[in-house]
Phi, psi and omega in degrees: 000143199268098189222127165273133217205125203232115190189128166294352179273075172003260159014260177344290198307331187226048031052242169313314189252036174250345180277312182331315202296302195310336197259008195061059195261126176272129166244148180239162161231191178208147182257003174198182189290315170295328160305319186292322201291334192290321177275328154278019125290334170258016180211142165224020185252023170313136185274313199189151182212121160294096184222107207312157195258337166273116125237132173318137150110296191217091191273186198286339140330301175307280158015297190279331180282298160333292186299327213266312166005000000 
């Protein structure tokens, strides 16, 4: 499984994507809404994406919209 991971926290980020690894999970992350959108333009082969609802720039709400848009 394919996991994109959207949290302005570092911290947060590496977290989550030590627990994914742990579930054998390939992880990418991104620190805002804009960062995401940009890596899921050149990729779609994300399984799932995690994304925190406060972030600077573009929050998770926007995000989501944006993606289903």
């Amino acid at each position: 499984m394919r996991l994109l991971i959207v949290d302005d926290s570092k911290t947060m980020r590496s977290i989550l994507a030590s627990y994914a690894r742990a579930l054998h999970c390939e992880v990418d992350e991104a620190e805002d809404g804009i960062a995401a959108l940009e890596k899921l333009q050149f990729s779609t082969d994300y399984d799932a994406v995690l994304i925190d609802w406060d972030m600077p720039r573009m929050n998770g709400l926007e995000l989501l919209k944006t993606i289903r848009g």
